[in-house]
C-alpha positions as CSV (number, residue, x, y, z in Angstrom):
1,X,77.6,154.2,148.8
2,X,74.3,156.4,148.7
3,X,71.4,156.0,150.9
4,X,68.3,156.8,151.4
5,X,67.4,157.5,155.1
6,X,64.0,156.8,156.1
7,X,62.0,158.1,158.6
8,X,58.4,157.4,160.3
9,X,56.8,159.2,162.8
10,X,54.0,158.1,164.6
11,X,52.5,160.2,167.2
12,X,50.2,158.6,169.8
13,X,48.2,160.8,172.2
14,X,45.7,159.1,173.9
15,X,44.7,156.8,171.0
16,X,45.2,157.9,167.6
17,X,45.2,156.4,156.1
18,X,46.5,153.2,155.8
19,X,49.2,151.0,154.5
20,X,46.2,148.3,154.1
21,X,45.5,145.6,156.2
22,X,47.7,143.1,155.2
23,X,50.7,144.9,156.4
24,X,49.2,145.8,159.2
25,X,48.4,142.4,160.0
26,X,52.0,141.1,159.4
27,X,53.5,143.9,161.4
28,X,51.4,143.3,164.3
29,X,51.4,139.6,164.5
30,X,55.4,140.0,164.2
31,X,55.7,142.7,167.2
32,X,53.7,140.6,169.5
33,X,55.5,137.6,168.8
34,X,57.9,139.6,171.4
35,X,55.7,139.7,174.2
36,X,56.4,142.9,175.1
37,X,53.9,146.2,175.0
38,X,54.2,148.4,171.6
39,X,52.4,151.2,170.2
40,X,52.9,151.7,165.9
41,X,50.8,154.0,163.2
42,X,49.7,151.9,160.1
43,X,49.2,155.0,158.9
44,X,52.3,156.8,159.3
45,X,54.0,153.6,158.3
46,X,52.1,153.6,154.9
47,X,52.7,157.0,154.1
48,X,56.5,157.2,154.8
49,X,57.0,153.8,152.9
50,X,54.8,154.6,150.2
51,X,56.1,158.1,149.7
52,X,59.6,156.2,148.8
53,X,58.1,153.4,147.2
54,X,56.9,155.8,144.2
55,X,60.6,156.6,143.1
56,X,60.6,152.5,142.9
57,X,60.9,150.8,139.6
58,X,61.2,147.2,138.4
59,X,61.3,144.6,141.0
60,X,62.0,146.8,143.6
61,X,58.5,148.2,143.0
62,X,56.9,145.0,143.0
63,X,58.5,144.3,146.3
64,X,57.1,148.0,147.7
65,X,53.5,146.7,146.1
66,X,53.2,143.4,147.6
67,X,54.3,144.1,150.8
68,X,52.7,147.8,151.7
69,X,49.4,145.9,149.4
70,X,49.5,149.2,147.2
71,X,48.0,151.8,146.1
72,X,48.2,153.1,149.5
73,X,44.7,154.4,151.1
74,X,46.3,157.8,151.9
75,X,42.4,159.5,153.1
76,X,44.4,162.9,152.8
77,X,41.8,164.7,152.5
78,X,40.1,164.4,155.8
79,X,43.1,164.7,157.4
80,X,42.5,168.8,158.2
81,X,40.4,168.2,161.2
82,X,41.0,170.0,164.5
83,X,42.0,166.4,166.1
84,X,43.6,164.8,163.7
85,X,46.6,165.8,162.0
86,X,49.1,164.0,159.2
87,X,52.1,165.8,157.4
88,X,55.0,164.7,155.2
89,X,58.0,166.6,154.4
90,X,60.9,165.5,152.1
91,X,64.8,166.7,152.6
92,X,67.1,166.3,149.6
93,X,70.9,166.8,149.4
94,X,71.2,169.6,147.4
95,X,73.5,168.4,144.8
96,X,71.5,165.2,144.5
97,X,69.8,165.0,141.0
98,X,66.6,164.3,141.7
99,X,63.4,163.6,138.9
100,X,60.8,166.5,139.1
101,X,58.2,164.1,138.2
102,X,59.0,162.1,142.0
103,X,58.7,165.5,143.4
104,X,55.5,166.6,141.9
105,X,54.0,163.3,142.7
106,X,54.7,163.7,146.3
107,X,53.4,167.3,146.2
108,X,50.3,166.6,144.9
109,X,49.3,162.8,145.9
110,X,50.8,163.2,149.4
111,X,50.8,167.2,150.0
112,X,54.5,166.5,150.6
113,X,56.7,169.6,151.5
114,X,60.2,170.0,150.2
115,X,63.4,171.3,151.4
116,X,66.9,171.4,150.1
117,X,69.6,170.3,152.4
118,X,73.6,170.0,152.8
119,X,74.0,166.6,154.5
120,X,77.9,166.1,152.6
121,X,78.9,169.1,154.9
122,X,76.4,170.1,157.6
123,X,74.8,166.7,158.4
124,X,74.5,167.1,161.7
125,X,72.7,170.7,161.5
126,X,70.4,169.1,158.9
127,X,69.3,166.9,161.7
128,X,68.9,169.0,164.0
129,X,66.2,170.9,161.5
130,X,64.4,167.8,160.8
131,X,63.8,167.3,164.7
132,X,63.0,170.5,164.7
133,X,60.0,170.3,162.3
134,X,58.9,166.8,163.7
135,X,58.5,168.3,167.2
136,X,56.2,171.1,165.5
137,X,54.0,168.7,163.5
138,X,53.9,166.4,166.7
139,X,53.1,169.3,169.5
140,X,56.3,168.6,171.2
141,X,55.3,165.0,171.5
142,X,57.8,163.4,169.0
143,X,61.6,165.1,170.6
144,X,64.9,163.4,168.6
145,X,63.5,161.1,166.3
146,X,66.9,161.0,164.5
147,X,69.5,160.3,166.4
148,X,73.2,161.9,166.9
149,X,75.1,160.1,164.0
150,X,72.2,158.7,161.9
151,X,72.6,161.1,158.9
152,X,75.7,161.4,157.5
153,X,77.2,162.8,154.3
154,X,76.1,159.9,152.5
155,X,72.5,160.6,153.1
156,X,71.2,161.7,150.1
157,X,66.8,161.8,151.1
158,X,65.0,161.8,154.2
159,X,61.5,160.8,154.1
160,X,58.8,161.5,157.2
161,X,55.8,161.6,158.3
162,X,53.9,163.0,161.6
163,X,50.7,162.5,162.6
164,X,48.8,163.9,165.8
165,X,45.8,163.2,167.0
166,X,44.6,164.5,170.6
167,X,40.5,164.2,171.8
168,X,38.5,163.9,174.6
169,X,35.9,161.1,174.9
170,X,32.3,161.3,174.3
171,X,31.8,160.2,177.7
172,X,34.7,160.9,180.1
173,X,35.5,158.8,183.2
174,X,34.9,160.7,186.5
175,X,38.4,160.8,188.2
176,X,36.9,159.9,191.5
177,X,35.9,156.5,190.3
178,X,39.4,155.6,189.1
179,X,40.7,152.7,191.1
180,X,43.9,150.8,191.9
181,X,43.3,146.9,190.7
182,X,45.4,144.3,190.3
183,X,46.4,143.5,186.6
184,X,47.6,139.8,185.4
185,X,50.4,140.7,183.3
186,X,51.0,136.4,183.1
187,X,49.8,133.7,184.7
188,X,50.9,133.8,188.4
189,X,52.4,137.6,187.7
190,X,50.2,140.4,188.4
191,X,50.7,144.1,189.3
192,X,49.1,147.1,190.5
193,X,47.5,149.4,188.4
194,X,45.7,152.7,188.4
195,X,42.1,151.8,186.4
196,X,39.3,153.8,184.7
197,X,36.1,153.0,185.9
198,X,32.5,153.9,184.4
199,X,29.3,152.0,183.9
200,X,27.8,153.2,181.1
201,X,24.2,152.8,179.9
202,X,25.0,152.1,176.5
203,X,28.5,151.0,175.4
204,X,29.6,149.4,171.8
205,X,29.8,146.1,172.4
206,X,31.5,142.6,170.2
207,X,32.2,139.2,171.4
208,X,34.1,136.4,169.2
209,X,35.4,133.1,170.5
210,X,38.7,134.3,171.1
211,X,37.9,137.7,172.7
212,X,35.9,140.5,173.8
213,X,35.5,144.3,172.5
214,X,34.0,147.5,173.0
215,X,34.1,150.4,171.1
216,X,34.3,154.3,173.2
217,X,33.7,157.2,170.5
218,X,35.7,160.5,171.5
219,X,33.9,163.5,171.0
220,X,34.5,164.1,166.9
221,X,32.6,162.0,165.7
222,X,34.5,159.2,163.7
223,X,37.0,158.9,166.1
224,X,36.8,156.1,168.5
225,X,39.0,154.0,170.7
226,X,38.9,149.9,170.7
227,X,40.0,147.7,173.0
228,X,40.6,143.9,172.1
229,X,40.6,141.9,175.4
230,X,41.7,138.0,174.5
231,X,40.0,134.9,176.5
232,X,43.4,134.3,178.0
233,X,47.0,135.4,177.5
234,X,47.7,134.3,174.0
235,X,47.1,135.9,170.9
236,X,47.3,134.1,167.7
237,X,48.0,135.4,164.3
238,X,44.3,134.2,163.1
239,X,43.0,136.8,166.2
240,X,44.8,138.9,165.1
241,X,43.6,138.9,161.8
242,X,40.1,138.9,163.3
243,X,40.8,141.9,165.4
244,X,42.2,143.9,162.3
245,X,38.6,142.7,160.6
246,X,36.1,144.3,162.6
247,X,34.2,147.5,161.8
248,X,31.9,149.6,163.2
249,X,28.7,147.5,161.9
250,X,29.7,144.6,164.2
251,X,29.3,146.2,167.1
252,X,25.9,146.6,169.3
253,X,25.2,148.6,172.1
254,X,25.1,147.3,175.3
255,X,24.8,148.7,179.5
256,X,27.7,147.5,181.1
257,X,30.6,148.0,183.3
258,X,33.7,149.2,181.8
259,X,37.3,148.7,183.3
260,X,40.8,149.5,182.0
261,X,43.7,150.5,182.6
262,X,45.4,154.2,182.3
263,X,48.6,154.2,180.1
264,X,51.1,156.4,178.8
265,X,53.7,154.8,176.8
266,X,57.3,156.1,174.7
267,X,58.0,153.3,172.2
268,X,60.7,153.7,169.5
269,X,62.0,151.5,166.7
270,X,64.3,150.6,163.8
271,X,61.6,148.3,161.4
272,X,64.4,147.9,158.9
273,X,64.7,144.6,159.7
274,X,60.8,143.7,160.5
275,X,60.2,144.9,156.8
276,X,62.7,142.6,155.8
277,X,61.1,139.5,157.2
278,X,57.7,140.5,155.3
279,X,59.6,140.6,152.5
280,X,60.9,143.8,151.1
281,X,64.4,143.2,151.3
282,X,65.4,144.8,147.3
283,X,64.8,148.2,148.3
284,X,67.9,147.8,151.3
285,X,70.0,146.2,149.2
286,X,72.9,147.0,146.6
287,X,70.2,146.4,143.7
288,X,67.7,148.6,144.3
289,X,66.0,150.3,141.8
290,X,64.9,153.8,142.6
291,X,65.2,154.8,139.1
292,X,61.8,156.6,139.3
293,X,63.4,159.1,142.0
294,X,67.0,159.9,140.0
295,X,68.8,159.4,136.9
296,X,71.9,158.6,138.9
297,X,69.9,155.8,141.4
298,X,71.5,152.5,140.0
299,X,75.2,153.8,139.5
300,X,75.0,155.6,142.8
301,X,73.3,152.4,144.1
302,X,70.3,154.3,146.3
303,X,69.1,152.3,148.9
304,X,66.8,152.7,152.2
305,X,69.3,152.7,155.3
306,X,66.9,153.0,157.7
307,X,63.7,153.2,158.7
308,X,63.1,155.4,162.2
309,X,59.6,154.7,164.3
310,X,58.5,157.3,167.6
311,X,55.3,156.9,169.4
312,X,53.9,158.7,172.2
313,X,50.4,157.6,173.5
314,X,48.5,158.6,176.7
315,X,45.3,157.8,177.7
316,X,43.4,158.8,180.7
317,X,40.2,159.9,182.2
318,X,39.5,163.1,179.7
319,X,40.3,161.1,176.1
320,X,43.8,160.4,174.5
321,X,46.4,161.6,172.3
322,X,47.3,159.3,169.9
323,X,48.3,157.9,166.0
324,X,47.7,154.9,164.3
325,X,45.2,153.0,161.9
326,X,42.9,150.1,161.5
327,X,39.8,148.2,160.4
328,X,37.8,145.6,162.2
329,X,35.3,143.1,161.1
330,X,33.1,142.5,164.0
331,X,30.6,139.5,164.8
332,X,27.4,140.9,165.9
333,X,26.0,139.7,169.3
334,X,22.5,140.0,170.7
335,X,22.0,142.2,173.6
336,X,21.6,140.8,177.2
337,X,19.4,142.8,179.1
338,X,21.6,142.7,182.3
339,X,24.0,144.5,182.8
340,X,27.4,142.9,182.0
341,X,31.5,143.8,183.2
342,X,34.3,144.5,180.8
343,X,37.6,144.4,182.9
344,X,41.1,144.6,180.9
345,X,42.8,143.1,184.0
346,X,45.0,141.2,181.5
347,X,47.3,142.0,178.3
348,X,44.9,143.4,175.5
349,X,45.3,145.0,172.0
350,X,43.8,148.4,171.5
351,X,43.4,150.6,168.2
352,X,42.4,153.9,167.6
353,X,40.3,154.1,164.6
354,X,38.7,156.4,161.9
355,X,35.4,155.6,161.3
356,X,34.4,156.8,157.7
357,X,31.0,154.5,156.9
358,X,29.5,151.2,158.8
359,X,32.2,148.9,156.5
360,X,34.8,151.6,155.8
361,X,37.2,153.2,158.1
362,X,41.5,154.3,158.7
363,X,43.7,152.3,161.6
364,X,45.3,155.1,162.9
365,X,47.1,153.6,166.0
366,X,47.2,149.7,167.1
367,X,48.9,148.7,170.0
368,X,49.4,145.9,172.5
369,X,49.1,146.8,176.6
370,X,51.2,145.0,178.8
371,X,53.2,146.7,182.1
372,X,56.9,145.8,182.1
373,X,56.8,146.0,186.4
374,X,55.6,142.4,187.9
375,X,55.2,141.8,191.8
């Protein structure tokens, strides 16, 4: 049986166009249902997925449509600054007949490079490459993304996507004023934790019924990292939704306190089975229809075999390095004129965002802080 193996990248350095908010919003309310810290790229996501989902026909495509909530927002074109960075490459088996007109659509919608490759006889080698070129895109930040075994000589495509994004912040946190503070990971479970510490004059400010946020631009402007802190330890899928919702216009500025942890986190995973749950489950299967990508698709029964997430974020006093996307609606609140604390001393949600206009912007990295080590 032929596959199609596909790969995402997502590259996270400090805090890093989209696959839309809808998937965004399923994926995340589905990863936090495990408690457990993560770090994904909406965007990288969306262009992998999307990238395949053009060589989708029939109902097969409809699945792609409805759940990636097609066309994808790609924003491609601002994508050639000097902090943020998004490439995709496709490898085909050489003697794998595939349609020029996938090809070309990937070339000139996505900017999509292409390579031949011999994965019936040198598999492994063909890896090896693809590694090769994802550490490249990814500044050595992305290592083995594909792992020993997972192309094979029934591979027939590999699809991915790398994204970097690296900045400093507007306003960096003086190292001196970092502190050690004690972080409720649950109730009754706490730990220690090295903290960022600045009181700024004027600081992005939102506050809902459910939680609080601020908003701290790095120094390209557009860029800017979010962080969601909830009332208490739960987060419900209609927060999230909220979260996902708020923009740049909901936001005010306000002189306060700010508090929050430094982080660097590895997360990898298989989403195979997390897109299945939202749905697409047609283009996995023995009736897939990637008719649009070969003549030879529906005898040789194509089908996605898996689908390979990396991230790397760090964040710290100088800025972050990051990928991922999102938009926020935000509720606007009136400014108080003393000066008020935000302290992420418990699990919070954080995003890295594009900003493009006051209503308009690109989730580029969304995560969900939590440390694994309890006293």
């Amino acid at each position: 049986m032929f596959k199609i193996i596909l790969t995402i990248l997502l590259l996270t350095l400090v805090m890093s166009a989209q696959a839309g908010e809808v998937l965004t919003e399923k994926l995340i309310t589905q990863l936090l249902e495990t408690k457990k810290a993560f770090v994904v790229s909406p965007y990288s996501v969306g262009a992998a997925l999307s990238m395949t989902a053009e060589g989708a026909a029939g109902d097969t495509k409809k699945e792609f449509a409805k759940v990636l909530n097609l066309p994808w927002s790609n924003g491609l074109e601002k994508n050639n600054s000097e902090v943020f960075q998004s490439a995709q490459a496709v490898w085909v088996e050489q003697t794998y007949p595939v349609k020029l007109g996938f090809l070309d659509k990937l070339k000139k919608k996505y900017r999509a490079g292409f390579e031949k490759a011999d994965f019936k006889d040198q598999s492994e080698e063909e890896r090896l490459k693809i590694n090769h070129w994802v550490e490249e895109k990814t500044k050595n930040k992305i290592k083995d993304l594909l792992s020993s075994g997972s192309l094979t000589s029934l591979t027939r495509l590999v699809l991915v996507n790398g994204v970097y994004f690296k900045d400093s912040w507007l306003q960096a946190f003086d190292k001196n004023l970092t502190i050690s503070r004690t972080f409720q990971v649950a109730p009754g479970q706490s730990v220690e934790i090295e903290t960022l510490n600045k009181k700024f004059k004027a600081v992005q400010y939102y506050a809902s019924d459910h939680f609080e946020s601020i908003q701290l631009p790095f120094k390209t402007k557009g860029f800017a990292l979010r962080l969601f802190l909830p009332k208490d330890f739960e987060i419900s899928s209609a927060m999230v939704k909220e979260i996902l919702n708020k923009k740049n216009k909901h936001y005010s500025p306000l002189e306060m306190t700010v508090q929050f942890p430094k982080f660097k986190i590895d997360f990898e995973i298989e989403l195979s089975e997390n897109f299945k749950s939202l749905g697409l489950i047609l283009p996995f299967s023995d009736r897939a229809d990637f008719s649009k990508l070969s003549k030879v698709a529906l005898v040789d029964r194509l089908r996605i075999s898996l689908i390979q997430h990396k991230v790397f974020i760090e964040v710290n006093e100088e800025g972050a390095e990051a990928a991922a996307a999102t938009a926020v609606v935000l509720k606007g609140r009136s400014m108080n004129p003393k000066s008020k604390e935000f302290i992420a001393n418990r699990p919070f949600v954080y995003e890295i965002v594009r900003i493009n206009s006051a209503t308009s912007e690109d989730i580029l990295f969304v995560g969900f802080f939590k440390p694994e080590r309890v006293n």
